[in-house]
C-alpha positions in Angstrom: 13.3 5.2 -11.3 10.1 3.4 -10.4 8.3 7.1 -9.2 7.2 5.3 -5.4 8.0 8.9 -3.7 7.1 10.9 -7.1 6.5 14.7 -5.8 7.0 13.8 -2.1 9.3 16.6 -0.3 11.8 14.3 2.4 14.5 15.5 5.5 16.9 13.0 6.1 19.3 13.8 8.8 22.8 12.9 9.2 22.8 12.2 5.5 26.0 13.2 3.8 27.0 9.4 4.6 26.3 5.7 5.5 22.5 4.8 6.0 21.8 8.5 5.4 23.1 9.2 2.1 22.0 5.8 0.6 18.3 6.8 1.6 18.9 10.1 0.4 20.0 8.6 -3.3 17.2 6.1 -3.3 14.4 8.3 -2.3 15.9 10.7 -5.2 16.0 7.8 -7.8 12.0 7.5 -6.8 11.1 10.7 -7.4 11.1 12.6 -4.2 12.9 15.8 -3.5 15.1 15.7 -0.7 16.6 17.8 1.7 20.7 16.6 2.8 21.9 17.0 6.0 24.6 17.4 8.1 27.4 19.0 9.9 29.8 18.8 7.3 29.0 21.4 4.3 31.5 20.1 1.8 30.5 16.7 1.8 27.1 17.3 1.7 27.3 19.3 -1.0 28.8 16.7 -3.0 26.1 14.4 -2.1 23.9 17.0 -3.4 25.9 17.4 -6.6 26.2 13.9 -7.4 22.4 13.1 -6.8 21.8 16.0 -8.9 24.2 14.8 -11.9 21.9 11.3 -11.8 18.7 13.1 -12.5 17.8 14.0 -8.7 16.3 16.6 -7.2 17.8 17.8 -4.0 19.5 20.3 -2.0 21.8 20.6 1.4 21.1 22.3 4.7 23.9 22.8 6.9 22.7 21.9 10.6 23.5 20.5 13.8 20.3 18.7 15.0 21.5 19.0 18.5 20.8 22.2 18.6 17.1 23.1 18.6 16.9 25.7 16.7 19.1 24.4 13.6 16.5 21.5 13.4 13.8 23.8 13.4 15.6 25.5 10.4 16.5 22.6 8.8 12.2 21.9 8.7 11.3 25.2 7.4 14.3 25.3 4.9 12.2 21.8 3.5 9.3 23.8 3.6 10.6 27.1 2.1 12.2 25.6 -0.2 9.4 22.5 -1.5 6.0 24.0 -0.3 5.2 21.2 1.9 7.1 18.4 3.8 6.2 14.8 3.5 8.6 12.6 4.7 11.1 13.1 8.1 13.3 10.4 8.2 15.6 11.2 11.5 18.7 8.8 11.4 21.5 11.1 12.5 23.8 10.0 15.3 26.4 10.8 17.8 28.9 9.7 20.6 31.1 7.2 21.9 30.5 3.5 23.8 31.4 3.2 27.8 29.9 1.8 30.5 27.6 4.2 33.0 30.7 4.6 34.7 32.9 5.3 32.6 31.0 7.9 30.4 31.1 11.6 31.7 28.1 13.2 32.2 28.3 16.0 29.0 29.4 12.3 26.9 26.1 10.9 28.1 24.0 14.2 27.1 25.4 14.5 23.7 24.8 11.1 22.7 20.8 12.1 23.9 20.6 15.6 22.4 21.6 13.8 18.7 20.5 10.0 19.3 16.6 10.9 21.1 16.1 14.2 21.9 16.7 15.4 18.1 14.0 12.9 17.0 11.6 14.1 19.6 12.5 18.1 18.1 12.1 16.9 14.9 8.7 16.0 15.2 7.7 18.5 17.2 8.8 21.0 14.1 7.5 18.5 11.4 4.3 16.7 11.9 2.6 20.4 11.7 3.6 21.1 8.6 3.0 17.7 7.4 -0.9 17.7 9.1 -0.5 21.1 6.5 0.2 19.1 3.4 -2.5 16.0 4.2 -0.4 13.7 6.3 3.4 12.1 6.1 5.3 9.5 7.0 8.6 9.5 10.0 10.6 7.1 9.7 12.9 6.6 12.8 16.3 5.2 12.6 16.9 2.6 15.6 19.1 -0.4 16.1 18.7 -3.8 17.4 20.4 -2.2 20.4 17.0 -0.9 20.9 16.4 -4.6 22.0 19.3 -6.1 23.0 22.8 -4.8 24.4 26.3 -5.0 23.6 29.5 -4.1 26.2 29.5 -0.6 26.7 27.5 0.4 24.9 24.7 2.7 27.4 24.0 5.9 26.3 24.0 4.5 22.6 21.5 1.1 23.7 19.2 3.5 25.8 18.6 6.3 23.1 18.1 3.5 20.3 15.7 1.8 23.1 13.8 5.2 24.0 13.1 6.1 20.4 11.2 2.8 19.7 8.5 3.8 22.4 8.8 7.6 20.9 7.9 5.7 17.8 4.8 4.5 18.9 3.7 7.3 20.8 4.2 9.3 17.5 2.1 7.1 16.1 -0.3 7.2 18.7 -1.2 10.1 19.0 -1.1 11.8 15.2 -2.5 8.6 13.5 -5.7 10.0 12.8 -4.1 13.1 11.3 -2.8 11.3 8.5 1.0 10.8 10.3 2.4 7.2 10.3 5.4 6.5 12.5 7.8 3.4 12.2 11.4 2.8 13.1 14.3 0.7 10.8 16.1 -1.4 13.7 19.5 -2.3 11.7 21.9 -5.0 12.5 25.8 -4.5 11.7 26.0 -2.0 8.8 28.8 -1.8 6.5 29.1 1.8 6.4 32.4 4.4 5.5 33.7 4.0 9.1 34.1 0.3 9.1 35.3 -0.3 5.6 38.8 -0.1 6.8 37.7 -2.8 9.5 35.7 -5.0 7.0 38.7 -4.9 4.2 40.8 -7.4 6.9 39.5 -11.0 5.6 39.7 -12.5 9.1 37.0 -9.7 10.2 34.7 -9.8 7.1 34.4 -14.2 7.8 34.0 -13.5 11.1 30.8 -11.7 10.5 29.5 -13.8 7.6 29.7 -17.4 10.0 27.5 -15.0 12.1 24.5 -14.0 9.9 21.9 -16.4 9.1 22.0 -14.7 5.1 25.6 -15.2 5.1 26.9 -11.3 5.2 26.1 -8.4 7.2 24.3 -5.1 5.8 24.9 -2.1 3.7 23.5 0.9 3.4 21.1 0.1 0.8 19.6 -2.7 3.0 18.5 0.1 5.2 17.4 2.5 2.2 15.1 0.1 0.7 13.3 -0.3 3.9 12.7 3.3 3.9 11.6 3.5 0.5 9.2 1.2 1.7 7.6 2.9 5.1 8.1 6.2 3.3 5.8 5.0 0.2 2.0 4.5 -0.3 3.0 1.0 0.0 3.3 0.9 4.1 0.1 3.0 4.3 -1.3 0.5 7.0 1.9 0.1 9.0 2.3 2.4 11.6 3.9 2.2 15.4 6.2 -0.6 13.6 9.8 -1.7 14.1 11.3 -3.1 11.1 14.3 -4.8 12.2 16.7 -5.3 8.8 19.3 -7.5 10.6 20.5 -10.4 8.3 18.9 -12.7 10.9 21.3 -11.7 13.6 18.4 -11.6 16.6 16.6 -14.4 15.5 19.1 -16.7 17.0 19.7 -18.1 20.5 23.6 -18.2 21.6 23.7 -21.7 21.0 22.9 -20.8 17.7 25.6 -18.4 17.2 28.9 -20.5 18.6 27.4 -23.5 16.1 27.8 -21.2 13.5 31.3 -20.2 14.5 32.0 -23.5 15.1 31.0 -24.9 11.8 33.0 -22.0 10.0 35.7 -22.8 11.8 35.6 -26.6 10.4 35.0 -25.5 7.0 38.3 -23.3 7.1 40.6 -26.3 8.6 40.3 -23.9 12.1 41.1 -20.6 10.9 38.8 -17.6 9.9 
């Protein structure tokens, strides 16, 4: 423990896993006391439990941040239970790919209420109470699909898209009340859902031919980057996308089939 977050109260949503849970640990391991979340009570309190056991501070609320007035609990249970909030870091998310066709409309508006409309809730309920305690720091989790688009993949690329510009707005418009706002854009993540995908070796060399470090992400990629926008250290960053990506946007599509190609070579024409 290096103390970066030392005293600082955090909310991480959609934490009992993945990106979420990896923060969650790290910001523990750096002092702060954090607030788990999620829709899955057991699991979450394991996370707890196991932070705990490793010298953490931390506790679960059981919420659905699609519903308004959960998130708002979820704040004042931070606040309740830490006396002040300092650090929102809204990375939940929800919902399946399609194409605008072939997503129904409720599809559509549940990706929204969890993917944008439960970051803008979130800090509606917490930038007052952090203006209470002297300032904080929001830390939005996006996508590179918040630049660039995939196959079917509309409601997920639009919400990712619309809460970079939230982002900034945030930022905006509560900079001078001591509130920073920045967003995480993450590349391919190696998280619980896609182990089982990852663990074929075709898929795994796939992937590695197509990042410029050689891999693609995990978790902890994405944690340390928070540790950073949620520390002193980021204190004149603000309105900010950090894209942790392995290098994956940085290339043109010529770029990318060389890359392919060359593994390709290097493995007498297999993956």
């Amino acid at each position: 423990m290096t103390g970066r977050l030392e005293s600082k109260v955090a909310v991480i949503t959609g934490s009992t896993s993945g990106i979420g849970r990896a923060t969650a640990e790290l910001f523990a391991q750096e002092g702060a006391r954090v607030v788990v979340n999620g829709r899955r009570k057991e699991l979450g309190e394991q996370v707890v439990e196991g932070m705990r056991a490793a010298g953490g501070t931390a506790s679960f609320f059981h919420a659905d941040i699609g519903q308004s007035e959960q998130l708002q609990a979820l704040i004042a249970y931070a606040v309740d239970t830490y006396g002040h909030l300092d650090i929102l870091m809204n990375n939940a998310v929800s919902g399946r790919g399609g194409t605008v066709v072939e997503m129904k409309e409720e599809a559509w508006d549940a990706m929204m209420a969890v993917s944008l409309k439960a970051v803008f809730l979130g800090c509606k309920y917490a930038i007052p109470e952090m203006i209470k305690a002297g300032g904080g720091s929001i830390i939005n989790i996006s996508s590179v699909h918040g630049f660039v688009v995939a196959p079917r993949a509309a409601a997920y690329a639009t919400a990712k898209a619309g809460m970079i510009n939230l982002t900034r707005q945030v930022a905006l418009d509560f900079g001078k009340q001591g509130i920073r706002a920045n967003c995480i854009c993450p590349g391919l993540i190696i998280t619980e859902s896609r182990t089982e995908w990852f663990a074929v070796e075709e898929n795994m060399r796939r992937e590695q031919a197509l990042y410029p470090v050689g891999r693609p992400g995990r978790p902890i990629d994405v944690a340390r980057a928070a540790v950073f926008l949620a520390s002193e250290e980021s204190s004149f960053i603000t309105g900010h996308c950090l894209v942790v990506d392995g290098g994956q946007t940085i290339q043109l599509q010529e770029s990318v089939h060389y890359a392919a190609e060359q593994t390709l070579k290097e493995r007498g024409g297999h993956f």
